[in-house]
C-alpha positions as CSV (number, residue, x, y, z in Angstrom):
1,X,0.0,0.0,0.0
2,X,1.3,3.7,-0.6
3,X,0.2,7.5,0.1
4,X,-1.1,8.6,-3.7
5,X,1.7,10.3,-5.4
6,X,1.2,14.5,-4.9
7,X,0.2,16.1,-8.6
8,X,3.9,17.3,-8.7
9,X,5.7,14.1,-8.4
10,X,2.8,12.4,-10.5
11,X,3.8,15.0,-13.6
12,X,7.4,14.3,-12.8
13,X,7.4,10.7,-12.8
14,X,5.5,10.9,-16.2
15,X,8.0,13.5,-17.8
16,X,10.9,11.3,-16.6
17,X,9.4,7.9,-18.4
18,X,9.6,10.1,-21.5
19,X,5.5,10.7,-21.5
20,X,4.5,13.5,-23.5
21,X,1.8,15.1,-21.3
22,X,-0.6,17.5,-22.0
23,X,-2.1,19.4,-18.6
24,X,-5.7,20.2,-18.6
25,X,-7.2,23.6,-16.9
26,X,-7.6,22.7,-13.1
27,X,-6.6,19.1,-13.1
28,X,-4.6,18.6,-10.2
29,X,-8.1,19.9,-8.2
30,X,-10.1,18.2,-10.3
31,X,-11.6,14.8,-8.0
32,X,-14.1,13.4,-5.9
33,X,-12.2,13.3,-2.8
34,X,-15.3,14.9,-0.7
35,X,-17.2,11.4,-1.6
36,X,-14.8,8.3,-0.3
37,X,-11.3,8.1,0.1
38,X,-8.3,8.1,-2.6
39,X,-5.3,5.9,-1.3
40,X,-4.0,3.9,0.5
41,X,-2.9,3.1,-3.8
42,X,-2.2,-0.4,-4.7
43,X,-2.1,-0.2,-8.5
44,X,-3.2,1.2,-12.0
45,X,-6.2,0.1,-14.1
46,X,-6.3,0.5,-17.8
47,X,-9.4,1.0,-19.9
48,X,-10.7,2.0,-22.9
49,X,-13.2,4.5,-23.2
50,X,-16.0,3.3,-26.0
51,X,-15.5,6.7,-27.9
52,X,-13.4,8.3,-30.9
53,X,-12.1,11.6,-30.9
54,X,-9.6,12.9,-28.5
55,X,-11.2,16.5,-27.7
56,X,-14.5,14.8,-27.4
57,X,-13.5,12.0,-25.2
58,X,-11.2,14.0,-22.6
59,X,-14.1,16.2,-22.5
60,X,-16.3,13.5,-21.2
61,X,-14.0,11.9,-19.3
62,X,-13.6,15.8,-17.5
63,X,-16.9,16.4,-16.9
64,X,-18.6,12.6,-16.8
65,X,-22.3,12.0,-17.6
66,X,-26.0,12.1,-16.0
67,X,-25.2,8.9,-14.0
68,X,-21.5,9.3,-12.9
69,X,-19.9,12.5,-12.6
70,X,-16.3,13.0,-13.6
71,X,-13.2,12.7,-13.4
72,X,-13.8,9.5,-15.2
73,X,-10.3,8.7,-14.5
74,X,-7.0,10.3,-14.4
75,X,-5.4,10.7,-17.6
76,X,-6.6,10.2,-21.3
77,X,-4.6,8.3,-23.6
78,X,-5.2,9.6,-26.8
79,X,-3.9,7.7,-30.2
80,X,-1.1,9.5,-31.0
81,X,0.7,8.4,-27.7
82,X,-0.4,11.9,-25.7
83,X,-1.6,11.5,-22.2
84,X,-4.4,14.6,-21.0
85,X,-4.0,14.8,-17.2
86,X,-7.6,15.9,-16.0
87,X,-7.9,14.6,-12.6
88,X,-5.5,14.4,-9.7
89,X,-7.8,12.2,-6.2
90,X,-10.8,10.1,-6.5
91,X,-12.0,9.2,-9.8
92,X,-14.9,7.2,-11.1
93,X,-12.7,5.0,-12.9
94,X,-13.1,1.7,-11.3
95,X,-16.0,1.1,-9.2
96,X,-16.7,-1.9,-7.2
97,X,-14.4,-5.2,-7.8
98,X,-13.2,-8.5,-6.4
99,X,-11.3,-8.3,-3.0
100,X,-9.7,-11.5,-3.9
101,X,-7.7,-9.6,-6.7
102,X,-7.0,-6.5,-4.7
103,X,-4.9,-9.0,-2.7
104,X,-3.3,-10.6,-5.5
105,X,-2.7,-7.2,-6.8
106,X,-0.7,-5.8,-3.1
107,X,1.2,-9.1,-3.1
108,X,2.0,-9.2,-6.7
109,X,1.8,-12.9,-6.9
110,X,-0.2,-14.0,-9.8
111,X,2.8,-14.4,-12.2
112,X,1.4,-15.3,-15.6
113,X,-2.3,-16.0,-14.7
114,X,-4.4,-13.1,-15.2
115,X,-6.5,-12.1,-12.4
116,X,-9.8,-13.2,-12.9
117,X,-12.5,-11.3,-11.1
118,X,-15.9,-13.1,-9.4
119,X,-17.1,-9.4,-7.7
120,X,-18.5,-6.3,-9.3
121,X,-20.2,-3.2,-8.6
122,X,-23.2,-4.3,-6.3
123,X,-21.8,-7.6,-5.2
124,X,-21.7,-7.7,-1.1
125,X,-18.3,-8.3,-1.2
126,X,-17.0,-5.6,-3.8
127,X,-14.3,-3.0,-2.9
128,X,-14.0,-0.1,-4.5
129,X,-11.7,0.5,-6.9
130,X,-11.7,4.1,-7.3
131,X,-9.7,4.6,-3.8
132,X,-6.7,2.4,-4.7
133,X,-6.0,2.9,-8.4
134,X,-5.0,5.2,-10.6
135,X,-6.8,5.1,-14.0
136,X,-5.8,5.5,-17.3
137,X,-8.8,6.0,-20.3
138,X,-7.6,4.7,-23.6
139,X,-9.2,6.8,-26.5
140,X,-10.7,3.1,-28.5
141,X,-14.1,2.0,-29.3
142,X,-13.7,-1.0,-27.6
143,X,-15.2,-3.4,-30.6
144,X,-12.0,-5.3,-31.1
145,X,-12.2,-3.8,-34.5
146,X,-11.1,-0.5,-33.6
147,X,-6.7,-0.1,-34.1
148,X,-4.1,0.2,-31.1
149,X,-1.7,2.3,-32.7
150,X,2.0,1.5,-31.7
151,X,1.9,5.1,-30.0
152,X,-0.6,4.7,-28.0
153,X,0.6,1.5,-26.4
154,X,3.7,2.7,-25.8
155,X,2.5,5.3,-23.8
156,X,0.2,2.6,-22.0
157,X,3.5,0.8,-20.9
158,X,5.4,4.5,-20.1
159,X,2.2,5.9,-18.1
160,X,2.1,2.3,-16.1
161,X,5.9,1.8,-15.7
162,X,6.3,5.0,-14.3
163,X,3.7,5.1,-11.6
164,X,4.8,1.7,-10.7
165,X,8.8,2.7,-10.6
166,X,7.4,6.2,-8.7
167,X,6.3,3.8,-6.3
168,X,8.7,0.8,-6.4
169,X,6.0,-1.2,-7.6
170,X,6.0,-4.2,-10.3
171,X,4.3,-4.5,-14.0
172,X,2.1,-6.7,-11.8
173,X,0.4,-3.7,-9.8
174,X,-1.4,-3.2,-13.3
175,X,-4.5,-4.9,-14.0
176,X,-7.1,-4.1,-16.8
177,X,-10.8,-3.2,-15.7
178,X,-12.2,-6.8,-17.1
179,X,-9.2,-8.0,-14.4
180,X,-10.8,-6.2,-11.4
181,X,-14.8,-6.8,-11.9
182,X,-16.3,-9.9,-13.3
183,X,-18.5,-8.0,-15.8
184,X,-16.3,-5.5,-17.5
185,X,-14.6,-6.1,-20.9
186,X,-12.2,-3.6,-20.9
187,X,-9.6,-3.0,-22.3
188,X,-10.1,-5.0,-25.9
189,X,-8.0,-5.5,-28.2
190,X,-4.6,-6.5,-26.8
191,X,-3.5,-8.7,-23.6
192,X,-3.1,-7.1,-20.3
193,X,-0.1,-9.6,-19.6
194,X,1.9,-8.7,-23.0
195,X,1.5,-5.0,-22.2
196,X,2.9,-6.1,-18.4
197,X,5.4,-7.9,-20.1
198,X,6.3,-4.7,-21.9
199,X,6.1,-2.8,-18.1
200,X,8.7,-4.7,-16.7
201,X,11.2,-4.4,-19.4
202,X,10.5,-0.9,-19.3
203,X,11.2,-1.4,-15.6
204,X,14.1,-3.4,-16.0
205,X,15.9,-0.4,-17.7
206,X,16.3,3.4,-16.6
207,X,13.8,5.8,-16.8
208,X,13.4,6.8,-20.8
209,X,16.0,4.5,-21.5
210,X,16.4,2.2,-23.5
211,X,16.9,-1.7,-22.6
212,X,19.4,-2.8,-20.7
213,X,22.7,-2.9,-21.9
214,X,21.2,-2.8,-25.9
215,X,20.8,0.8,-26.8
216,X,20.3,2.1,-30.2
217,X,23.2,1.6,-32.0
218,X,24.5,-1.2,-30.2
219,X,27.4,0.1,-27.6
220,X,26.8,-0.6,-24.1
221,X,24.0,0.9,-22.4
222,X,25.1,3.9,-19.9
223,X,25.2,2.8,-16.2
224,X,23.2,4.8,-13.6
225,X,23.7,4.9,-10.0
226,X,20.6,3.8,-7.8
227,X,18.8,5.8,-6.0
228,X,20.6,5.6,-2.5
229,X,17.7,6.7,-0.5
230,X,16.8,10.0,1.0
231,X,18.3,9.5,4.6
232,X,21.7,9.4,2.4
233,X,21.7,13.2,1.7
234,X,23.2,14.6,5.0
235,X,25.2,17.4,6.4
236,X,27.9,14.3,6.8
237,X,27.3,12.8,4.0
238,X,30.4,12.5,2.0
239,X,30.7,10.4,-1.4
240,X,31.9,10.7,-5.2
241,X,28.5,9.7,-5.6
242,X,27.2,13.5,-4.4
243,X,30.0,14.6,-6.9
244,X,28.4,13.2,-9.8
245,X,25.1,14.3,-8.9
246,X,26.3,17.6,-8.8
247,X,28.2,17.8,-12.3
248,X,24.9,16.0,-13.5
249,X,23.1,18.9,-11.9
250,X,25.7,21.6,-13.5
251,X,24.9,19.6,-16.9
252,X,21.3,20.3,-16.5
253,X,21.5,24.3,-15.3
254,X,20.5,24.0,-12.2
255,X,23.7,24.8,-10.5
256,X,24.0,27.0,-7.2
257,X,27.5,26.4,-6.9
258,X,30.3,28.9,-6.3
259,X,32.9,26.4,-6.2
260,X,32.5,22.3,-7.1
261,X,30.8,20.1,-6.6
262,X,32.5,18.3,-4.2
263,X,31.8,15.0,-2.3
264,X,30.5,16.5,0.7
265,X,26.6,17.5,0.8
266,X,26.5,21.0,1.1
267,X,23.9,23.8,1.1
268,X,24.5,24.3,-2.1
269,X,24.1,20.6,-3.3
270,X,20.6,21.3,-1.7
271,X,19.6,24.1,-3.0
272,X,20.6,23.1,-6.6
273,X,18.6,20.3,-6.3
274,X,15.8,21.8,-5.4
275,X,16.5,23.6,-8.8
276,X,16.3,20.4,-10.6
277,X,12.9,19.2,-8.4
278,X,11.2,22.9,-9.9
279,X,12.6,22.2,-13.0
280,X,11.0,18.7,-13.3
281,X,7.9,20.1,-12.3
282,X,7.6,19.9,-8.0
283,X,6.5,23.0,-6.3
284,X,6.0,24.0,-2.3
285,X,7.4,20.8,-0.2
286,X,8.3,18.6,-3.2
287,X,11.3,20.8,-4.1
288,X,13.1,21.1,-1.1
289,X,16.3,20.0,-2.4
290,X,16.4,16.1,-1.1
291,X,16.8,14.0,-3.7
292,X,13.9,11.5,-4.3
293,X,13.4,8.7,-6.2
294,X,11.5,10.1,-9.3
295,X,13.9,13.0,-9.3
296,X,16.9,10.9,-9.2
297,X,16.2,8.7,-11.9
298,X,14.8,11.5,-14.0
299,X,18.8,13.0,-13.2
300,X,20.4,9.5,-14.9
301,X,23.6,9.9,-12.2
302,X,26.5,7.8,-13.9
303,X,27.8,5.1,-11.5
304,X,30.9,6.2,-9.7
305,X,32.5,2.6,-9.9
């Protein structure tokens, strides 16, 4: 279980899986937090949204219909590979589903057996679904007729891999909506285990990157250094690894630096960092200048040895 990413670090973790994003007036308020809780998050769902038409369709998913208001989820996937961010909380993505794959879902123990769901909306022992994942509307008709351009799954695997690297999660923290509630069909058209397939060898690699170890070209892949955790970055902290941050940091613009870097963390490590978290997208408490790990991998620090 996790806290929901903030709509800072969700943006962030999107720009750093090379997600081309486009930001809707007012969607990080945009929810329906004042009707049921959003988080503790376990996963993300993938639909599809039984329309054409991107403008059309991130317009209903923004505003919903008679019978179920919106956010109809969080982000539209459109053909062309874009994701529309229109909600940030609760959505009325999921509805009601089977506890029985929740669990499988948290554990991440189903290996190569798709979850399949006995619960739905109305059933007495349904969960609901719009409190523990994020969702994701995929522009399609849903008719198994309708195309999956290569754009617009491969946005499905960036969107899901990074929400499930933001979180340290595994491609198996993504379920479709037939996966969760025994009545849905959603999405049609490809297999939910060859797009987690995809996930975890997106996960497998650095953020944007590609695989590991065969880039394009063919030399050896670059080599980044882990994120070393939050609790390294203190006032005795001394490393080459906070050196190479900071030429990385330098590299990017973001340097407050009179003299160095140097190995030692330093006020102005901090403060350029924080640079880099503004730059990425953070604001307020997200950009205080401790490295995370969304920010770090979006950094690509080279491995000191």
């Amino acid at each position: 279980m996790a806290t929901p990413l903030s709509a800072d670090r969700l943006l962030a973790a999107l720009r750093a899986e090379g997600v081309t994003v486009v930001e809707h007036p007012g969607w990080r308020t945009h929810n329906r937090d004042h009707t049921g809780a959003w988080g503790p998050v376990n996963g993300v769902m993938v639909h599809h949204t039984v329309s054409s038409g991107t403008a059309a369709t991130v317009a209903l998913c923004h505003r919903g219909h008679a019978t179920l208001p919106g956010p109809l989820c969080h982000g539209v996937i459109d053909k062309a590979g874009a994701v529309h961010l229109i909600g940030h909380g609760r959505a009325n993505h999921a509805g009601g589903g089977d506890p029985a794959v929740l669990r499988r879902v948290i554990a991440e123990d189903y290996g190569d057996r798709p979850p399949a769901p006995r619960e739905h909306d109305g059933s007495a022992g349904s969960v609901d679904g719009n409190a523990r994942f994020y969702g994701f509307e995929c522009v399609n008709l849903g008719d198994g007729a309708d195309p999956w351009p290569t754009a617009q799954l491969d946005a499905v695997e960036r969107v899901s891999a990074a929400v499930c690297r933001a979180h340290g999660w595994s491609a198996r923290s993504v379920i479709g909506h037939l996966e969760w509630s025994d009545w849905k069909v959603d999405p049609r058209g490809f297999a939910m285990p060859s797009i987690r397939d995809r996930i975890a060898a997106r996960l497998a690699a650095p953020a944007a990157g590609t695989p590991p170890n065969r880039p394009a070209g063919g030399a050896p892949a670059p080599r980044y250094q882990p994120f070393p955790g939050a609790s390294f970055f203190s006032a005795r902290t001394s490393s080459p690894v906070i050196t190479a941050m900071g030429r990385r940091l330098v590299a990017e613009g973001c340097s407050s630096y009179a003299v160095g870097p140097g190995p030692r963390w330093s006020e102005a490590d901090r403060r350029s960092y924080a640079s880099w978290q503004r730059k990425l997208g953070f604001r307020g408490g997200d950009a205080d200048g401790i490295p995370g790990r969304t920010s770090w991998n979006a950094l690509k620090v080279p491995r000191t040895k």
